[in-house]
Each structure stands twice: as structure tokens, then as C-alpha cells.
Backbone atoms as SQL, in Angstrom:
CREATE TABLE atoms (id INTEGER PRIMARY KEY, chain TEXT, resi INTEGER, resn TEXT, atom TEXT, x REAL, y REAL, z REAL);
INSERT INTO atoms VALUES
  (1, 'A', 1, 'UNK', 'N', 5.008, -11.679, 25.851),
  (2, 'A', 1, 'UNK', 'CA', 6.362, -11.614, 25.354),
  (3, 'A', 1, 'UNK', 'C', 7.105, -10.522, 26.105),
  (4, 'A', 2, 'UNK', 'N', 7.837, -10.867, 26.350),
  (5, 'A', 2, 'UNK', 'CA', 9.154, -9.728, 27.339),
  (6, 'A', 2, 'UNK', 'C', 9.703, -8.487, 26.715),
  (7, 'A', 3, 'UNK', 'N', 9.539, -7.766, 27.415),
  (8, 'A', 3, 'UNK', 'CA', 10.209, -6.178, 26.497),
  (9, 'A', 3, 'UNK', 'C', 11.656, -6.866, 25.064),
  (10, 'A', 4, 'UNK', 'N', 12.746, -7.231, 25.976),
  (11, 'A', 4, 'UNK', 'CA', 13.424, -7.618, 25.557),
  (12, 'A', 4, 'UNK', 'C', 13.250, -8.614, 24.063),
  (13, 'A', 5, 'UNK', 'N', 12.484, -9.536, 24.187),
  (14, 'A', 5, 'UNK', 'CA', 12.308, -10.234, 23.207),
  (15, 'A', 5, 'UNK', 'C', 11.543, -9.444, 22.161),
  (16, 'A', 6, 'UNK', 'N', 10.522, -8.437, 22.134),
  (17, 'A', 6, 'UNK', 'CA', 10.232, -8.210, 21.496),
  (18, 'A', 6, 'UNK', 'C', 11.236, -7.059, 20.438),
  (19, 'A', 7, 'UNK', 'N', 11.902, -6.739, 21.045),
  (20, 'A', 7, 'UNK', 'CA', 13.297, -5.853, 20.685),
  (21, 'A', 7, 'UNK', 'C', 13.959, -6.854, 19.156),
  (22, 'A', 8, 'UNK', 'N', 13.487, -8.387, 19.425),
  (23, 'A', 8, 'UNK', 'CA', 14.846, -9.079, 18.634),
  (24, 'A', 8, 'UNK', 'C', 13.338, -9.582, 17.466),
  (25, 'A', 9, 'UNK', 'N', 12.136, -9.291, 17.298),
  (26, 'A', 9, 'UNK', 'CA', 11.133, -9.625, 16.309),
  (27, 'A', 9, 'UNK', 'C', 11.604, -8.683, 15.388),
  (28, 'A', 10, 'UNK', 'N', 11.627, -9.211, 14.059),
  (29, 'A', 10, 'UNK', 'CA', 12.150, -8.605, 13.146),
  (30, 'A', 10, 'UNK', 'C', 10.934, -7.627, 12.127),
  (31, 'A', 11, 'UNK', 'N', 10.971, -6.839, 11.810),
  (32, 'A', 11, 'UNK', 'CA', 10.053, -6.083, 10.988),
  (33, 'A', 11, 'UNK', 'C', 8.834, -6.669, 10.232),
  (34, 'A', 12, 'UNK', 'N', 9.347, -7.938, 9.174),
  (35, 'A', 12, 'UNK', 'CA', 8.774, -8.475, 8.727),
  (36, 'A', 12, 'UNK', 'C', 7.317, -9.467, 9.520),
  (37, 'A', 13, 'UNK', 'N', 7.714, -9.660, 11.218),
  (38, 'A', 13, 'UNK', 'CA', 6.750, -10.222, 11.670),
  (39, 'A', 13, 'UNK', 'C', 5.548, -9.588, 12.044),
  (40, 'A', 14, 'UNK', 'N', 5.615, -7.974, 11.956),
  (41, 'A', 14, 'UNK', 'CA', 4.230, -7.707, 11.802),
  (42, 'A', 14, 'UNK', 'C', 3.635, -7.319, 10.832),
  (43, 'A', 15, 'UNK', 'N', 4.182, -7.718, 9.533),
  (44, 'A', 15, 'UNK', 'CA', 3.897, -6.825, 8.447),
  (45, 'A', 15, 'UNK', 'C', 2.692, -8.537, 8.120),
  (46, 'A', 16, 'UNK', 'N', 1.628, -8.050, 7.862),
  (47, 'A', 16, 'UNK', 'CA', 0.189, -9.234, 8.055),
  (48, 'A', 16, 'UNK', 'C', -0.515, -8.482, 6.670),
  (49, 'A', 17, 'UNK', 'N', -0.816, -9.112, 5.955),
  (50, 'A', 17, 'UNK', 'CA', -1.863, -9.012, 4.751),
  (51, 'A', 17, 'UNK', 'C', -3.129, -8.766, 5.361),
  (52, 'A', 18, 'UNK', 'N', -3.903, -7.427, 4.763),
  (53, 'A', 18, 'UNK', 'CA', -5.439, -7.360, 5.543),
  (54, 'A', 18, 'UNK', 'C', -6.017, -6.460, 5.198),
  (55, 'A', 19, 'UNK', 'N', -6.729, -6.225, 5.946),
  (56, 'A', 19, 'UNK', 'CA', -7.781, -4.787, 5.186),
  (57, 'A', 19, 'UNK', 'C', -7.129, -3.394, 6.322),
  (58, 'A', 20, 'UNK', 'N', -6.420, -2.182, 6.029),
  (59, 'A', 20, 'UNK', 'CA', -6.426, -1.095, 6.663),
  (60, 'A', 20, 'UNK', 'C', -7.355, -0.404, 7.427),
  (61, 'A', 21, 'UNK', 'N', -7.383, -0.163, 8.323),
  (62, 'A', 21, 'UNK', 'CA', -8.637, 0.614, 8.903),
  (63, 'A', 21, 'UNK', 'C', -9.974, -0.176, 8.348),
  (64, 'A', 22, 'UNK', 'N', -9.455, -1.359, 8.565),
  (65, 'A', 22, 'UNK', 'CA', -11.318, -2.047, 8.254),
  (66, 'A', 22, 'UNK', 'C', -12.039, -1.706, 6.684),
  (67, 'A', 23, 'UNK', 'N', -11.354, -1.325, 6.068),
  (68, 'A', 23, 'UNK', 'CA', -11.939, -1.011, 4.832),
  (69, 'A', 23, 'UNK', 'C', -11.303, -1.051, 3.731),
  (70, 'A', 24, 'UNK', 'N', -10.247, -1.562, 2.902),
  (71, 'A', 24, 'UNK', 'CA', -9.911, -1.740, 1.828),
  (72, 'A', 24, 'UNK', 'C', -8.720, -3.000, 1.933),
  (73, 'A', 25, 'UNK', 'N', -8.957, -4.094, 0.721),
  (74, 'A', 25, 'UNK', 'CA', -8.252, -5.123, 0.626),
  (75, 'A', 25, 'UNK', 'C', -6.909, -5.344, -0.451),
  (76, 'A', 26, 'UNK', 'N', -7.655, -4.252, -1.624),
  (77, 'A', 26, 'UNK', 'CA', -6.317, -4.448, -2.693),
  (78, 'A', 26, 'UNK', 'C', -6.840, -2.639, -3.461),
  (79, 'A', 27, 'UNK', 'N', -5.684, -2.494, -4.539),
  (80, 'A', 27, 'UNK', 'CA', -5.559, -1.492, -4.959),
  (81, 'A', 27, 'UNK', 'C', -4.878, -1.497, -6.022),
  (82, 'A', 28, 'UNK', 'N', -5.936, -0.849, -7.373),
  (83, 'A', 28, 'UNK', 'CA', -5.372, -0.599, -8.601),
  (84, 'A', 28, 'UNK', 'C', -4.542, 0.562, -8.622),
  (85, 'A', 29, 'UNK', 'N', -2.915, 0.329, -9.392),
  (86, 'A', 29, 'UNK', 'CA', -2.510, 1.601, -9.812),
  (87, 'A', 29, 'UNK', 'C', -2.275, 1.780, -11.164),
  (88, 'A', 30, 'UNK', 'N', -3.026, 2.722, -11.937),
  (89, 'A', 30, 'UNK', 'CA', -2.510, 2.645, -13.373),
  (90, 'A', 30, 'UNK', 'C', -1.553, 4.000, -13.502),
  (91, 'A', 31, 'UNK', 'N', -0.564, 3.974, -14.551),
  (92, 'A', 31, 'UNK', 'CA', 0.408, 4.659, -15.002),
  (93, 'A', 31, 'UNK', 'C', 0.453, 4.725, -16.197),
  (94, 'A', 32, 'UNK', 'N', -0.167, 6.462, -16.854),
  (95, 'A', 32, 'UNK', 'CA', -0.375, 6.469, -18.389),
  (96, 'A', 32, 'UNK', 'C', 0.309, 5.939, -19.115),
  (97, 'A', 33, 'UNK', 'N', 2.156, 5.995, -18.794),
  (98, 'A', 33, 'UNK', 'CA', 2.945, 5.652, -19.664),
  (99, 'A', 33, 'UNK', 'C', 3.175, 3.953, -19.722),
  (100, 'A', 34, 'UNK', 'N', 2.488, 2.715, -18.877),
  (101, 'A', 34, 'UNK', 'CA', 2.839, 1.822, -18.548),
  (102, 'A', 34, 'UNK', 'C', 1.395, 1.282, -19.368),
  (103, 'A', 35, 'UNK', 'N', 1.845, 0.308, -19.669),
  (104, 'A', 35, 'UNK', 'CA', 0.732, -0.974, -20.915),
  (105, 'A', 35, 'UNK', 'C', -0.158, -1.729, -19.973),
  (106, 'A', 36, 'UNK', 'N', 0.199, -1.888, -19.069),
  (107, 'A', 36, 'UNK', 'CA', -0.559, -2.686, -17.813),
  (108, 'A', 36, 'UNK', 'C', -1.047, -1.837, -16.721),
  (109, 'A', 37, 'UNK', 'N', -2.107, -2.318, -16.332),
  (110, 'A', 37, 'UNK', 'CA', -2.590, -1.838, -15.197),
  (111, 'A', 37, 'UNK', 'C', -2.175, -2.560, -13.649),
  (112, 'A', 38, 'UNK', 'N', -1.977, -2.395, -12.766),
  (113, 'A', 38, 'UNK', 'CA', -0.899, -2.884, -11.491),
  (114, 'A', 38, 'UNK', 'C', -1.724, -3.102, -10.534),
  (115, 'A', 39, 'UNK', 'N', -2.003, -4.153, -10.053),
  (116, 'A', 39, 'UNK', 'CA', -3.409, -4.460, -8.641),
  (117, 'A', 39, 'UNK', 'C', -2.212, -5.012, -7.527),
  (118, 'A', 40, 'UNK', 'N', -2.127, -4.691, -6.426),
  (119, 'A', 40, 'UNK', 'CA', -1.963, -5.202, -5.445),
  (120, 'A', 40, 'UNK', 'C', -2.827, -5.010, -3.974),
  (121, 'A', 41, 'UNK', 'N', -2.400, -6.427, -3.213),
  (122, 'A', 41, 'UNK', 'CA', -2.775, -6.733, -2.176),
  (123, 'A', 41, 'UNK', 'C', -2.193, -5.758, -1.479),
  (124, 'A', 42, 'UNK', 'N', -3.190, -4.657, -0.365),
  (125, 'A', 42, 'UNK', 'CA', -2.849, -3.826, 0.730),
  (126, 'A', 42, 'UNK', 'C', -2.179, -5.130, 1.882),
  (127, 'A', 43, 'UNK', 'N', -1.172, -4.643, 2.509),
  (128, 'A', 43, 'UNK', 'CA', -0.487, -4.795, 3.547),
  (129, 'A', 43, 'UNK', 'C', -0.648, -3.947, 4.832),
  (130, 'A', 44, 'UNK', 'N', -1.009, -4.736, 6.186),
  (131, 'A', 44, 'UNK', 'CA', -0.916, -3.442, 7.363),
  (132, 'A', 44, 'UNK', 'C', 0.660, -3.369, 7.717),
  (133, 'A', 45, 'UNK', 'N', 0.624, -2.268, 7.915),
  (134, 'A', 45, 'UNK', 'CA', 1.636, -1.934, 9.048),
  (135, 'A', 45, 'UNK', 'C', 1.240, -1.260, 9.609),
  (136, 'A', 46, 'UNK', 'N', 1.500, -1.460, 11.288),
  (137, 'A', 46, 'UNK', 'CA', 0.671, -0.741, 12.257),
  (138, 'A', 46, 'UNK', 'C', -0.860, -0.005, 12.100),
  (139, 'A', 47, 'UNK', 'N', -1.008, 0.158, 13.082),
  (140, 'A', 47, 'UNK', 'CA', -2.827, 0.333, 12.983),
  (141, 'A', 47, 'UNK', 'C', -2.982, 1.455, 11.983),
  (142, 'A', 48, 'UNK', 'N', -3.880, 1.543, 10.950),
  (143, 'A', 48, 'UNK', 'CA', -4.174, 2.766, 10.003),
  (144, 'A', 48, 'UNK', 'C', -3.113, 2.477, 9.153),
  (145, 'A', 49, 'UNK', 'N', -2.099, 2.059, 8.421),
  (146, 'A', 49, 'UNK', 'CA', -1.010, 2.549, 7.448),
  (147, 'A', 49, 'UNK', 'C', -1.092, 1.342, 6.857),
  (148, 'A', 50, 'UNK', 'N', -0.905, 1.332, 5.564),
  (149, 'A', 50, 'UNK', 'CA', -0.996, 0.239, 4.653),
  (150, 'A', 50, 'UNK', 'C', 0.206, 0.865, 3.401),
  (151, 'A', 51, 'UNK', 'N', 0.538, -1.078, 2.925),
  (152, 'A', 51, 'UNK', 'CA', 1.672, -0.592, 1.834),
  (153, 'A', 51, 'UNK', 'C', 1.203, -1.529, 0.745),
  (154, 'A', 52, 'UNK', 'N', 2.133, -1.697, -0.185),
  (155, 'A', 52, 'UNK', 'CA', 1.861, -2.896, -1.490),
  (156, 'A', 52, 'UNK', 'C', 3.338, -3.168, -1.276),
  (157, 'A', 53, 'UNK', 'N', 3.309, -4.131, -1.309),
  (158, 'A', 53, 'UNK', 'CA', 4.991, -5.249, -2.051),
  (159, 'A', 53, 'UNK', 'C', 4.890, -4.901, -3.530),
  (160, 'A', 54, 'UNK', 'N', 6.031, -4.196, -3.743),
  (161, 'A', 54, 'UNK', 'CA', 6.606, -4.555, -5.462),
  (162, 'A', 54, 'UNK', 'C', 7.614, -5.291, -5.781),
  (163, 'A', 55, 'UNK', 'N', 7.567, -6.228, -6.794),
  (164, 'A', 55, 'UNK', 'CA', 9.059, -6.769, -6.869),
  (165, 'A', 55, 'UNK', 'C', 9.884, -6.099, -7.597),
  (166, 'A', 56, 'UNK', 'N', 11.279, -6.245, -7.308),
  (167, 'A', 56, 'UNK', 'CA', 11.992, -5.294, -8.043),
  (168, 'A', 56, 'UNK', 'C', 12.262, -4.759, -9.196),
  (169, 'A', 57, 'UNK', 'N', 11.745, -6.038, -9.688),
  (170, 'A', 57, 'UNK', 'CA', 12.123, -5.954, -11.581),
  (171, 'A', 57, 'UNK', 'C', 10.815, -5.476, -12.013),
  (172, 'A', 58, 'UNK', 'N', 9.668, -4.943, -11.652),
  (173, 'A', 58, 'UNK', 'CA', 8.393, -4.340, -11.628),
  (174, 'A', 58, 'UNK', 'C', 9.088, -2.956, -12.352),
  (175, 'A', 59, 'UNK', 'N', 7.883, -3.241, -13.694),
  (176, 'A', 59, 'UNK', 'CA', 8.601, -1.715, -14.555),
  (177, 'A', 59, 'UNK', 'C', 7.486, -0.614, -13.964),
  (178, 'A', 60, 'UNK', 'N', 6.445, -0.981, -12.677),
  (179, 'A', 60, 'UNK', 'CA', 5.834, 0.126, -12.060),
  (180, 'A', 60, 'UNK', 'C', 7.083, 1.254, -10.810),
  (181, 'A', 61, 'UNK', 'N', 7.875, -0.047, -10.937),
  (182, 'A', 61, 'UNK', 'CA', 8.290, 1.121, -9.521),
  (183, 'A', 61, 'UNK', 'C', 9.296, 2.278, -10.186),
  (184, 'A', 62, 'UNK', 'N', 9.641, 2.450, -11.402),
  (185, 'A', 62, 'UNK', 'CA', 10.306, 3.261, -12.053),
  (186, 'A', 62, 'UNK', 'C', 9.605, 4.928, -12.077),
  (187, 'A', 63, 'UNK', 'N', 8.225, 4.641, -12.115),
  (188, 'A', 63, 'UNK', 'CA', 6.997, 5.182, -12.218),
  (189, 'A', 63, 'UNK', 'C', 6.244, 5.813, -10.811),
  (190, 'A', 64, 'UNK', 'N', 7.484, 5.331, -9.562),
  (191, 'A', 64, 'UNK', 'CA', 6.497, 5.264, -8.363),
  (192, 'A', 64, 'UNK', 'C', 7.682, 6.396, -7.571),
  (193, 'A', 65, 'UNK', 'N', 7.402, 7.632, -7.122),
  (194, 'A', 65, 'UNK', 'CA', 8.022, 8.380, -6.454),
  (195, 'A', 65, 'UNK', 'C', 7.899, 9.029, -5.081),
  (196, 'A', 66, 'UNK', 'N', 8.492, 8.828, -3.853),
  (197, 'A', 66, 'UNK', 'CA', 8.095, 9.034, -2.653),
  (198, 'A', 66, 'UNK', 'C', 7.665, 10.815, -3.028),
  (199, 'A', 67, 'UNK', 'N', 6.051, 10.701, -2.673),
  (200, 'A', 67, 'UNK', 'CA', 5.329, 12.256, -2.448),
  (201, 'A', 67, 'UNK', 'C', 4.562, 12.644, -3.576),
  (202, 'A', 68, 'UNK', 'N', 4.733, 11.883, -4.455),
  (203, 'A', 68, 'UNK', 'CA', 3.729, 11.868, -5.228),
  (204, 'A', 68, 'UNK', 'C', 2.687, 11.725, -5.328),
  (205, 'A', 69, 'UNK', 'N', 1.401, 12.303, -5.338),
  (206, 'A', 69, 'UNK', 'CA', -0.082, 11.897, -5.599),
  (207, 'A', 69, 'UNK', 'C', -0.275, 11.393, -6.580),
  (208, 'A', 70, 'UNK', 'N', -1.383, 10.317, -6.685),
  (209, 'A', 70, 'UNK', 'CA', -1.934, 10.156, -7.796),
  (210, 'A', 70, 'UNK', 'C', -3.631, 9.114, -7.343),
  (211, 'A', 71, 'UNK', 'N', -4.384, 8.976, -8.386),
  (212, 'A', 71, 'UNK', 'CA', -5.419, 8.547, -8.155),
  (213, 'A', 71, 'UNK', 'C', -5.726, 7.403, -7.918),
  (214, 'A', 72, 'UNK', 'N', -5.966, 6.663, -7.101),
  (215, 'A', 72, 'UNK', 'CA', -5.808, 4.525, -7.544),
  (216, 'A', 72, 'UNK', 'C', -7.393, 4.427, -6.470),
  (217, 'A', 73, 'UNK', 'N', -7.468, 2.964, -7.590),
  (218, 'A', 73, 'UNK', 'CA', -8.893, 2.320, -7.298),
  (219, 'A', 73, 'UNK', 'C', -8.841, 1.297, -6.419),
  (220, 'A', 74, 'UNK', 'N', -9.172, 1.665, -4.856),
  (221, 'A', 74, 'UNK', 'CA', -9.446, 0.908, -3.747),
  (222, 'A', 74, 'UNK', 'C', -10.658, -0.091, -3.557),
  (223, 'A', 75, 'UNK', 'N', -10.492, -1.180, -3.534),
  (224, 'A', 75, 'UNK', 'CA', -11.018, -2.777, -3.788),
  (225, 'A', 75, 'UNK', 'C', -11.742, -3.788, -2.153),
  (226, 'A', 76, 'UNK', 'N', -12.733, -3.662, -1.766),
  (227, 'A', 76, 'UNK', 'CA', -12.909, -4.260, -0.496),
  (228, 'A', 76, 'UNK', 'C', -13.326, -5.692, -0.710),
  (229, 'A', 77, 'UNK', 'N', -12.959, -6.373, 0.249),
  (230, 'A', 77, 'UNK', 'CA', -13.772, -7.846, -0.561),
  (231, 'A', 77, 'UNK', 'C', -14.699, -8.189, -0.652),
  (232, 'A', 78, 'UNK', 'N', -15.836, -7.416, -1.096),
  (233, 'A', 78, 'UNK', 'CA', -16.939, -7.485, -0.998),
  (234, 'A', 78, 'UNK', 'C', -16.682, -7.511, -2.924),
  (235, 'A', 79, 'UNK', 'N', -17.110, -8.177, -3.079),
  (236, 'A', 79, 'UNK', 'CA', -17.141, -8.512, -4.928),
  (237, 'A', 79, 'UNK', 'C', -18.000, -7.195, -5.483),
  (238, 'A', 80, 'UNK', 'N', -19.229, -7.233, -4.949),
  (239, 'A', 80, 'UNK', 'CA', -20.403, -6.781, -5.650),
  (240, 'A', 80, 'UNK', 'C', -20.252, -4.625, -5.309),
  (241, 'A', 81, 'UNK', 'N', -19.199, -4.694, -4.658),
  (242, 'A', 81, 'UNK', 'CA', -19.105, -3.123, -4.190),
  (243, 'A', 81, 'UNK', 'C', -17.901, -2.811, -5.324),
  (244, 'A', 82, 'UNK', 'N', -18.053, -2.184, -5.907),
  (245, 'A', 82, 'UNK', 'CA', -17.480, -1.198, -6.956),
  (246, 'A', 82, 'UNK', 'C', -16.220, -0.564, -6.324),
  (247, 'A', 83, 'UNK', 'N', -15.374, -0.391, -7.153),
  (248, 'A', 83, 'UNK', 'CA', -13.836, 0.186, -6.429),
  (249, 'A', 83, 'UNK', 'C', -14.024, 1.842, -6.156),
  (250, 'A', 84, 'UNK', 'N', -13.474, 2.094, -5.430),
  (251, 'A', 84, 'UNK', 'CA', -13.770, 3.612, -5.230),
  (252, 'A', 84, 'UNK', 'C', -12.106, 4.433, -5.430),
  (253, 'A', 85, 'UNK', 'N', -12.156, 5.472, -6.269),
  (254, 'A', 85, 'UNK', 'CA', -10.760, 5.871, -6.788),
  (255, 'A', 85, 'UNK', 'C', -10.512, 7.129, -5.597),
  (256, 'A', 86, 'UNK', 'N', -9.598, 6.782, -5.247),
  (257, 'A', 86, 'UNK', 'CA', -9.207, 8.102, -4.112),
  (258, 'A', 86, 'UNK', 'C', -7.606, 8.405, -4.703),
  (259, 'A', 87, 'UNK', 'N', -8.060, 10.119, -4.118),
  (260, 'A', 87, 'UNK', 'CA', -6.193, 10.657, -4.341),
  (261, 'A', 87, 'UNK', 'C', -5.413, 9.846, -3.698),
  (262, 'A', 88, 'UNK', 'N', -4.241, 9.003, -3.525),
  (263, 'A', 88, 'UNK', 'CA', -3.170, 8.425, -2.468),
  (264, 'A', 88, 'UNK', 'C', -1.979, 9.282, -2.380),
  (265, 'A', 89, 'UNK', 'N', -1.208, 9.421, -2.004),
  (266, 'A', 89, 'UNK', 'CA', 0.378, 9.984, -1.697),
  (267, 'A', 89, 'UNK', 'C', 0.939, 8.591, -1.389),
  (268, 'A', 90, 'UNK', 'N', 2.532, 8.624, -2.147),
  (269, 'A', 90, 'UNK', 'CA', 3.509, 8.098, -1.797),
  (270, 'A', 90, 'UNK', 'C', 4.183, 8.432, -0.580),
  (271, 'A', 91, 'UNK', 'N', 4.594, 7.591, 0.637),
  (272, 'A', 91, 'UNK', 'CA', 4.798, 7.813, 1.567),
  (273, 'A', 91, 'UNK', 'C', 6.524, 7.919, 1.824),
  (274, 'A', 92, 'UNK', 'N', 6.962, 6.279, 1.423),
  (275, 'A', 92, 'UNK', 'CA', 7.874, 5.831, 1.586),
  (276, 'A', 92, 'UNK', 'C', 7.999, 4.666, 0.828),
  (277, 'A', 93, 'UNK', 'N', 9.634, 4.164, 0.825),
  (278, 'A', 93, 'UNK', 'CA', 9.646, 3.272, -0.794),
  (279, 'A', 93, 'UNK', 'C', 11.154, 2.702, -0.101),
  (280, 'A', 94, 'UNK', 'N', 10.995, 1.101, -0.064),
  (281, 'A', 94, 'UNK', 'CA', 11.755, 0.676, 0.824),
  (282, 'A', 94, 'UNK', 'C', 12.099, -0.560, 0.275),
  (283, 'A', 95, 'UNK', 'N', 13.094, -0.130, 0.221),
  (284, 'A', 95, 'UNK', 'CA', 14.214, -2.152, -0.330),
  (285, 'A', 95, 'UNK', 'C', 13.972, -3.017, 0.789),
  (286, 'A', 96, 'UNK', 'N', 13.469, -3.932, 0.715),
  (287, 'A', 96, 'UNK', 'CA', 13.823, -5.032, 1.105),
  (288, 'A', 96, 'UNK', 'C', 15.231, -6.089, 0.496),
  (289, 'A', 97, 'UNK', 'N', 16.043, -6.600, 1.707),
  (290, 'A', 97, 'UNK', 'CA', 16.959, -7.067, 1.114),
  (291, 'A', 97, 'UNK', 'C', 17.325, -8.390, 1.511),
  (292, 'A', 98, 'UNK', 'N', 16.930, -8.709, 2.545),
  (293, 'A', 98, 'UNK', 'CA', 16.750, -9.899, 3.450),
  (294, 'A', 98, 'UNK', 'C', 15.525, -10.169, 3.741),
  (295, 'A', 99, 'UNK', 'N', 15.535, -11.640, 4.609),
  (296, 'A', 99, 'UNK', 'CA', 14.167, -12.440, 4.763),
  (297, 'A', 99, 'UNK', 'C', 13.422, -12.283, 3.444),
  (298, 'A', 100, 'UNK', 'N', 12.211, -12.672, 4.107),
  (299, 'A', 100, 'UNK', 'CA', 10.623, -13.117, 3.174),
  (300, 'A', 100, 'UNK', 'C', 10.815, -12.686, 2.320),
  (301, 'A', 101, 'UNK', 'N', 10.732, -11.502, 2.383),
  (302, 'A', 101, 'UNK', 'CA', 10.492, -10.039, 1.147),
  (303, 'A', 101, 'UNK', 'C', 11.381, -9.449, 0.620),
  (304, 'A', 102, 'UNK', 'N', 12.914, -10.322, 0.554),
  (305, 'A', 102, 'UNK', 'CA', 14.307, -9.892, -0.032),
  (306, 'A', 102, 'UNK', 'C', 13.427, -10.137, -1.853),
  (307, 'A', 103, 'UNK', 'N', 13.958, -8.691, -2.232),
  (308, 'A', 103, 'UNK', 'CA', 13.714, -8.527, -3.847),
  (309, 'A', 103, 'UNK', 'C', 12.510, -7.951, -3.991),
  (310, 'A', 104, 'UNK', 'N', 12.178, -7.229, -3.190),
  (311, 'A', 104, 'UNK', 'CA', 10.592, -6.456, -3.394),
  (312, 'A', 104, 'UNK', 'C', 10.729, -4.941, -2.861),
  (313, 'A', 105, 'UNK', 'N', 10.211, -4.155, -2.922),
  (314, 'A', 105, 'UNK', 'CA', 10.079, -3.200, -2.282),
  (315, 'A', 105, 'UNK', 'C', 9.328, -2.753, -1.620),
  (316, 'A', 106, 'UNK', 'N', 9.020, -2.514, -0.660),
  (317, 'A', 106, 'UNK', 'CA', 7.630, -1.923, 0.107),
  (318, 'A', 106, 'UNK', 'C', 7.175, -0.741, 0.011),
  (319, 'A', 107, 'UNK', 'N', 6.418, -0.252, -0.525),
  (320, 'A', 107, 'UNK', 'CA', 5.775, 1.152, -0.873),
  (321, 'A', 107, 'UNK', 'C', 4.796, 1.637, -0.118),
  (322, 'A', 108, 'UNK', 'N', 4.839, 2.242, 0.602),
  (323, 'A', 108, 'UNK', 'CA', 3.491, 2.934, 1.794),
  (324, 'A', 108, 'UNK', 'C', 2.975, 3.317, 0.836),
  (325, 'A', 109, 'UNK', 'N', 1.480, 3.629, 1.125),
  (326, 'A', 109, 'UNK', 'CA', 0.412, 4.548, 0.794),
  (327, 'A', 109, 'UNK', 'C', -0.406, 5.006, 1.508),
  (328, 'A', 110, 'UNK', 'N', -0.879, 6.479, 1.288),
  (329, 'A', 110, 'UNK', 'CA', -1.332, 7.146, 2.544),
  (330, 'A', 110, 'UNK', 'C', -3.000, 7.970, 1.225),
  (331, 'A', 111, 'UNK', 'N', -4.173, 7.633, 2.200),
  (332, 'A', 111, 'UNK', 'CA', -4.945, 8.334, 1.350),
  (333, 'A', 111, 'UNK', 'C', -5.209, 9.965, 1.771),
  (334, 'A', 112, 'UNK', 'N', -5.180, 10.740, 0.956),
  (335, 'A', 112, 'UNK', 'CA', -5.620, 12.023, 1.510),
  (336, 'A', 112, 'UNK', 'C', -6.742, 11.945, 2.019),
  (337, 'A', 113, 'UNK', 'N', -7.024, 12.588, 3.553),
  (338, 'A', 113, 'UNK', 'CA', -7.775, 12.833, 4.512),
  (339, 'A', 113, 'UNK', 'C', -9.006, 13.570, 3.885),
  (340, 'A', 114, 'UNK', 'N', -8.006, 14.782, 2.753),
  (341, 'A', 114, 'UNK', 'CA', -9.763, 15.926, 2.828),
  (342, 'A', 114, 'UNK', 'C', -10.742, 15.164, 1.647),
  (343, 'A', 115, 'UNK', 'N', -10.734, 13.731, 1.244),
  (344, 'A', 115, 'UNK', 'CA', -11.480, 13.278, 0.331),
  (345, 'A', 115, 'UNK', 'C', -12.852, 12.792, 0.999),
  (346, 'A', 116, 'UNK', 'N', -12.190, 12.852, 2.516),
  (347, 'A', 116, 'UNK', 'CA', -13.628, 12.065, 3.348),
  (348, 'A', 116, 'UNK', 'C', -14.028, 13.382, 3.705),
  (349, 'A', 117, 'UNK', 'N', -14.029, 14.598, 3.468),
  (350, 'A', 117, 'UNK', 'CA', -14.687, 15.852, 4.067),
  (351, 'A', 117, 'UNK', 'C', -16.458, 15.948, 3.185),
  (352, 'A', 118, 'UNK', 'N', -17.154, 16.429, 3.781),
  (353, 'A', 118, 'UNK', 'CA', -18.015, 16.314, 3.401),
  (354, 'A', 118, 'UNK', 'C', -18.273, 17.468, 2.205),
  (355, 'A', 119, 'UNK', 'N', -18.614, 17.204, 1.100),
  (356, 'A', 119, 'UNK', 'CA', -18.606, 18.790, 0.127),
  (357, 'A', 119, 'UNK', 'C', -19.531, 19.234, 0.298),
  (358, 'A', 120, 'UNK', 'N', -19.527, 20.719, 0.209),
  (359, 'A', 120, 'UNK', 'CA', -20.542, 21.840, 0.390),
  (360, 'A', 120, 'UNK', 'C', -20.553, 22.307, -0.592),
  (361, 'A', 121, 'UNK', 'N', -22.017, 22.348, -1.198),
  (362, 'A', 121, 'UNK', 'CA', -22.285, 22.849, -2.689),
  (363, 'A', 121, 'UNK', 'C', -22.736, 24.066, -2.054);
């Protein structure tokens, strides 16, 4: 594809449903004050960075603040492997308003790094 053309691909064409860095497929978020618990499908964007689609009328995203930490249970598709809860940060929190994903929002999530450090007792 030509410099040029790739200039006129719109955002949405690389945004691909998948596993991040080879290792996680979906992700629980619960919110004390919220009655439901919230699973979504991880999204890549670009190599390493993953988001969730919310739709707008989602009474989670009221609840969801760019920079916020909080704890959520990461899901691989492997059935029989147990979810593993890591700190995440809110990255970024993004209207969609057009194409595919007009009425959703896109929410990055970023896991904190020092959870993979090794602990020293």
C-alpha cells in the first residue's frame, strides 16, 4: 500500500479484536457501586496497547476515569486457566462518533509494569 493511501485508512481499520502482547483475551471490571459485573473483549491497538468498547448508555463508563487505577480480572482463552487480577490504569477514553463504533467509547487500558517484577521476600 502507498504512503499516501495509507494516510486516507481510517482509525477504525486497525483497531482488530485479539489477544495483547500474546496474552490476554477479555477482562472483568467490577465497580463497588455498580450491581453488575462488566466483561469485555480486549481490543489491539498497535503492538502492546489494548482497549474495551463501551457503549454509551453503559452505566460503567460513569464509573470509568482517565488515570485511574483499579484492579480487573484478565481472561486468556484458555478456559481451564483461571483469570489473573492485575492493577490496570485508565489511559484514555474516547467517543466514537462515526463509522463501526459510532455510540461506544473506546477506553485504553494499560497494566502496571511493576506487577511483573519479581518480589523479594
Amino acid at each position: 500500500m502507498k504512503a499516501n493511501a495509507m494516510e486516507n485508512v481510517s482509525q477504525e481499520n486497525w483497531l482488530e479484536p485479539g489477544v495483547p502482547t500474546e496474552r490476554y483475551y477479555s477482562v472483568e471490571i467490577s465497580i463497588n457501586e455498580l450491581e453488575h459485573l462488566h466483561q469485555f473483549k480486549i481490543w489491539n491497538i498497535e503492538p502492546e496497547s489494548m482497549c474495551v468498547l463501551v457503549r454509551a448508555e453503559s452505566e460503567i463508563l460513569k464509573s470509568l476515569k482517565v488515570g485511574d487505577t483499579m484492579m480487573m480480572r484478565y481472561h486468556t482463552l484458555d478456559a481451564l486457566c483461571p483469570g489473573t487480577d492485575l492493577e490496570t490504569e485508565i489511559r484514555h477514553i474516547t467517543k466514537k462518533d462515526h463509522g463501526r463504533f459510532k455510540g461506544h467509547y473506546l477506553v485504553r487500558l494499560e497494566i502496571i509494569d511493576d506487577q511483573f517484577e519479581p518480589k523479594i521476600h
